[in-house]
N, C-alpha and C positions, 0 to 999 in steps of 0.2 A: 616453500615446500611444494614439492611436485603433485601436482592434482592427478586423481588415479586415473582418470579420464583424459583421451590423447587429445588436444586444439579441433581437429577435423571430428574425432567421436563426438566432444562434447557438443560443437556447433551443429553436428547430426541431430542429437536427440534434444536441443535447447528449442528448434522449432523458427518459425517462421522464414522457412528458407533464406534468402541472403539479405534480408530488406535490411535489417540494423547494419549488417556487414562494411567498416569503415565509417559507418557516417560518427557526425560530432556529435555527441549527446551530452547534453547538461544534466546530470541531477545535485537539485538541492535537498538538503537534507539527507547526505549520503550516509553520515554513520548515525544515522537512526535507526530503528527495528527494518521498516520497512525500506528505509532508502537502501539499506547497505546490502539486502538479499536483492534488490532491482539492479543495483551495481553491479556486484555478482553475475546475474545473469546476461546484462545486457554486455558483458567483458566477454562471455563464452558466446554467446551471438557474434562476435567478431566489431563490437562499436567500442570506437575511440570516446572511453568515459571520463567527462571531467566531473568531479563532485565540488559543492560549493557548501560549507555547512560551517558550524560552532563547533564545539571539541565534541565528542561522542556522548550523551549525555546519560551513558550510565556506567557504572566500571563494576563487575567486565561488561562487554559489548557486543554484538553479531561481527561491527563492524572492525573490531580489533583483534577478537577469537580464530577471526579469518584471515586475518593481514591483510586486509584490503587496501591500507593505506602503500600495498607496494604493487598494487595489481590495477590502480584505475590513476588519475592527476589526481591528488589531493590536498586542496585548495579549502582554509580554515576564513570562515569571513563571517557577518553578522547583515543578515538581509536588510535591517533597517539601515544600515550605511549606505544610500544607491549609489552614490562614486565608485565606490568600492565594489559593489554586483557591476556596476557597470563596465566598470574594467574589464572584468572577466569576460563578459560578453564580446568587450570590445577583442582584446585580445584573442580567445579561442572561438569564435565564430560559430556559435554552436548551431547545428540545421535542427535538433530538436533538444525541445525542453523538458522535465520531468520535473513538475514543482511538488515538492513533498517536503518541507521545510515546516515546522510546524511548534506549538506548541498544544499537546497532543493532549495533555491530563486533564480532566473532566473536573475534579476534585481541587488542584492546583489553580484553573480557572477560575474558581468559588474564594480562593487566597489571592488569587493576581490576576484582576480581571484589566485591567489597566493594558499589564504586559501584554495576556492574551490576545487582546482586540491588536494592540500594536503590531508584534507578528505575526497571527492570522491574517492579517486586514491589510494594513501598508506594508509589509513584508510580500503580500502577493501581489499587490499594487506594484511593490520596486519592480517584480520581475516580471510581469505584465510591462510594465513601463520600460523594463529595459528590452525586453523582447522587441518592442515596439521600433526601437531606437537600433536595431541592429538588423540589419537587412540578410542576413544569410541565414535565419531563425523562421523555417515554416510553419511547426506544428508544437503548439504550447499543451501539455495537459495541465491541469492543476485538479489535485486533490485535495476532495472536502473529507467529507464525512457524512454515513449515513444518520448522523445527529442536524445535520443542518435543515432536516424535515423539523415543521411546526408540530412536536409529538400532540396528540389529540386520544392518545393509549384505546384508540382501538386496534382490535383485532387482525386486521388485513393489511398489506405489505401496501409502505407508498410507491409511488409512481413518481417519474421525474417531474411529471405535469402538477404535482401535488404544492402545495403550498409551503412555502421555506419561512424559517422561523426561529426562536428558539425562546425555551425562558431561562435558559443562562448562559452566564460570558461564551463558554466553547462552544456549544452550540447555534447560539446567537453570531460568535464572530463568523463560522465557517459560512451559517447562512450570506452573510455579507460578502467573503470571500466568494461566495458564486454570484453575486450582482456585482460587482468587479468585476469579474472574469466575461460576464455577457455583456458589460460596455465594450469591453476590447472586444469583443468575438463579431459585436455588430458592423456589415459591412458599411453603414451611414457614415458610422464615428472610424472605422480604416479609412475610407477613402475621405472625409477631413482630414483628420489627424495622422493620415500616415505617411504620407508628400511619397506616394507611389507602391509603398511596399505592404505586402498584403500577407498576411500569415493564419492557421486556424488556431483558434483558440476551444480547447472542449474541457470539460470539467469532468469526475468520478468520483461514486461516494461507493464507499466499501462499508460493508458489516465488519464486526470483530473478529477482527483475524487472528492468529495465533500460527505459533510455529516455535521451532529452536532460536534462542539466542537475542529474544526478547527479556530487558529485566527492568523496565519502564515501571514509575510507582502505579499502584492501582490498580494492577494489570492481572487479570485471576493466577493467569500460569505463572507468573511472575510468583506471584501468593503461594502459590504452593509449592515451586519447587520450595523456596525461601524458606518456609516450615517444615518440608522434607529433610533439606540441609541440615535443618537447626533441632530437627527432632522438637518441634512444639506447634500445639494448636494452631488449625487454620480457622482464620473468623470469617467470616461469609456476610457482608453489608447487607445485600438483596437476595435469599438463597433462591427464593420465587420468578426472579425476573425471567425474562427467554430474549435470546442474544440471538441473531444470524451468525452463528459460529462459522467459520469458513479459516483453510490454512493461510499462508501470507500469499504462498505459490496460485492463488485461487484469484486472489486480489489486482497479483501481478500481473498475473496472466490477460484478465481482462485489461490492463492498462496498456501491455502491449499491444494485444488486439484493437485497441481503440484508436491507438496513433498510428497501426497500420495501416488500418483503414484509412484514414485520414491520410496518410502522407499517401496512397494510390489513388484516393477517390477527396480531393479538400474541400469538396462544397459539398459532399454527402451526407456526413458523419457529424456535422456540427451539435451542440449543446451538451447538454447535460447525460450521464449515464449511470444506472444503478449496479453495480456487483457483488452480489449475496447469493446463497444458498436458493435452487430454483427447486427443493424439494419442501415438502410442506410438513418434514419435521423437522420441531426444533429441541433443544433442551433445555431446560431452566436449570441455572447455576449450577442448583446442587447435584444435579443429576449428570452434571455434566463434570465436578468437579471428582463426584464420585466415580463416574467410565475412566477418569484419568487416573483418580489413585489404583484401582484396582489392574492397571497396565503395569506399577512401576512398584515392584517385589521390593519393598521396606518395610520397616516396622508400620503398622495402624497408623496414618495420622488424625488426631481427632477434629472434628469439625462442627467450629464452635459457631452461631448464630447472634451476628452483633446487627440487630435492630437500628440501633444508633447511630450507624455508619451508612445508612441509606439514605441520606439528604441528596438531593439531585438528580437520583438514579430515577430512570422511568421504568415503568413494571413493562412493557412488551414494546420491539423495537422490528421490524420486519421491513424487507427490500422487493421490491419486486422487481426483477430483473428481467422480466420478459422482451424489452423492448433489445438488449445486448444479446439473448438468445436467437432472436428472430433475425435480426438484422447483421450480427458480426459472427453469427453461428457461435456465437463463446457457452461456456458454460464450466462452472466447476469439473477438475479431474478427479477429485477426491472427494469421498465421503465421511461425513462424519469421523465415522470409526478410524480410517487412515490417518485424518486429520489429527486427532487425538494419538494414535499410537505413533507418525511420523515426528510427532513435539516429543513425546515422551524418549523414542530412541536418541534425540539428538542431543536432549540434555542428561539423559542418562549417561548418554559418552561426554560429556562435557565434566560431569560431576564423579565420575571414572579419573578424568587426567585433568587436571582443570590449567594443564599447559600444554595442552595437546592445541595442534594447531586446525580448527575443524573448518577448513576451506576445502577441504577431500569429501567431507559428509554433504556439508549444507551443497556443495556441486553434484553430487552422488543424488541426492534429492530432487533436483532437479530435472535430472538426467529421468529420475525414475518417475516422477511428475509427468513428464513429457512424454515418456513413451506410454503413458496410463492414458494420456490426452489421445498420443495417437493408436491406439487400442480400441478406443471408442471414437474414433473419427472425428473427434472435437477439429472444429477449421484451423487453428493457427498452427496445431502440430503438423498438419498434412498438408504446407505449402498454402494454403488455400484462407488465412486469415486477411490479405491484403484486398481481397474480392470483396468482405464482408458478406458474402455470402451466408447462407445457414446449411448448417453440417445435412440438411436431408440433401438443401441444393446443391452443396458442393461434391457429394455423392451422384 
């Protein structure tokens, strides 16, 4: 289907002037919530995307809804096979990597913690390792999670320099997942172990993102369209908690930002980086689930209070993202409110035609993301995100 948006418009308003333009990009974990909107964008940037991932792991999909499987390589594989990741590598030579491959459920990790630790852990091990092993591979991100913090349920947002941890499986693996990542990132163990070839390795942990075409178990939005559809109660695990709500676009953003940096400036930018919400409101669940029903003209849905479904969940979860602020000028485009009403239109059309093919919206979103970024002088929409620079400096 033809995107409403012309190749040359869209790469206008997609941002970061030419830097993805042509180059190879790997993403793993392409038709997951978040990998298959980075696809997406990184296709309208003008970068040759190969995706590397398992079947789409929910039906329907962001990543199927869009046809993505006709618009980027897409390449079915299982990370724990490294032959297999490695081939890829070997064959498509990728200059950067985008590891997003995951076993994402909080709840799911409390049933399969085995599995979890497996693909969290030596799943990002294989691509670390095959990164390693493939010399035309500069810039690695890997993403954790803003769970990979030792929660402590205070008050105040962590800092990268904070203590990593976890007291369960997904939490705990992703922590793991960033001491992997900083063996490889360390210049000692490249120049051993890399017989010449030098690449950066940086990591990001994002808050709860949300957007269209998420339908992952466990997932709030997820929850309520699902009860929307079905016309019956939503039950609320935690309705108390407060979440870094932020859209996927918010998440994204900062990851592109971060590898730009890195692929202009590679000894600068290294370690670890936080992306969440840099305003100091937040909403608890219910306050939040309630902003979203009240966007989406259906019958009342009621909203029930199940206690018992809050095993694991920590009561306050906050990022501080000053450091991506100061340094890569990034910062969320949207607010809250946008965020919430930008979810609501997308599945509202989704739930409208549910054969409609929406790679015209979720691209339209983007477009309109961007030009909100560049409105406000955020660095990566005005040319200006490869400087890392901060939006007063780059002004």
């Amino acid at each position: 289907m033809k995107s409403a948006l012309s190749a040359n418009s869209t790469a206008t308003l997609s941002g970061y002037a030419d830097l993805y333009r042509g180059k190879r990009v790997l993403v793993t974990g392409h038709t997951g919530f978040k990998g298959s909107w980075l696809s997406l964008w990184l296709s309208h940037l003008g970068a040759e995307v190969i995706g590397y991932s398992t079947e789409p792991p929910t039906t329907p999909s962001h990543f199927i809804v869009c046809g993505l499987e006709t618009k980027v390589t897409d390449l079915r594989g299982d990370l724990l096979e490294f032959e297999a990741l490695r081939s890829v590598f070997t064959e498509y030579r990728p200059e950067i990597v985008f590891h997003l491959a995951a076993q994402p459920i909080v709840r799911q990790a409390y049933e399969q913690p085995r599995e979890t630790f497996l693909v969290n852990v030596m799943g990002t091990v294989n691509v670390l390792e095959a990164a390693r092993q493939t010399d035309s591979v500069r810039t690695l991100l890997v993403v954790t999670s803003d769970k990979c913090y030792r929660n402590a349920e205070w008050d105040w947002p962590y800092r990268e320099i904070d203590q990593l941890g976890g007291f369960e499986p997904y939490g705990a693996s992703k922590a793991c997942a960033e001491l992997a990542a900083a063996v490889y990132q360390d210049p000692q163990f490249q120049e051993v172990a890399n017989a010449g070839h030098t690449f950066s390795v940086v990591t990001a942990r994002a808050g709860n993102v949300i957007g269209g075409g998420d339908w992952a178990r466990d997932r709030i939005v997820t929850d309520i369209v699902h009860a929307i559809h079905a016309g019956r109660p939503l039950h609320l695990r935690y309705p108390r908690a407060t979440r870094p709500w932020q859209h996927v676009l918010d998440a994204l953003s900062g990851y592109l930002s971060l590898v730009a940096a890195v692929e202009t400036a590679p000894t600068s930018f290294g370690g670890a980086w936080n992306f969440g919400p840099v305003t100091s409101v937040s909403l608890d669940v219910e306050t939040f689930v309630r902003s979203f029903l009240q966007r989406w003209p259906a019958p009342a849905t009621e909203i029930l209070i199940d206690a018992a479904g809050a095993a694991g969940e920590h009561r306050v979860l906050q990022l501080d993202s000053s450091k991506a602020v100061s340094r890569l000028g990034w910062e969320p485009a949207w607010d809250i409110d946008r965020t919430i009403e930008a979810s609501v239109q997308w599945y509202r059309a989704y739930e409208c035609n549910r054969d409609a093919d929406m790679y015209d919206l979720s691209s339209s979103q983007i477009a309109e993301y961007t030009e909100t970024a560049k409105s406000r002088g955020i660095a990566w929409s005005t040319g200006c995100a490869a400087s890392g620079r901060s939006k007063s400096e780059a002004r």
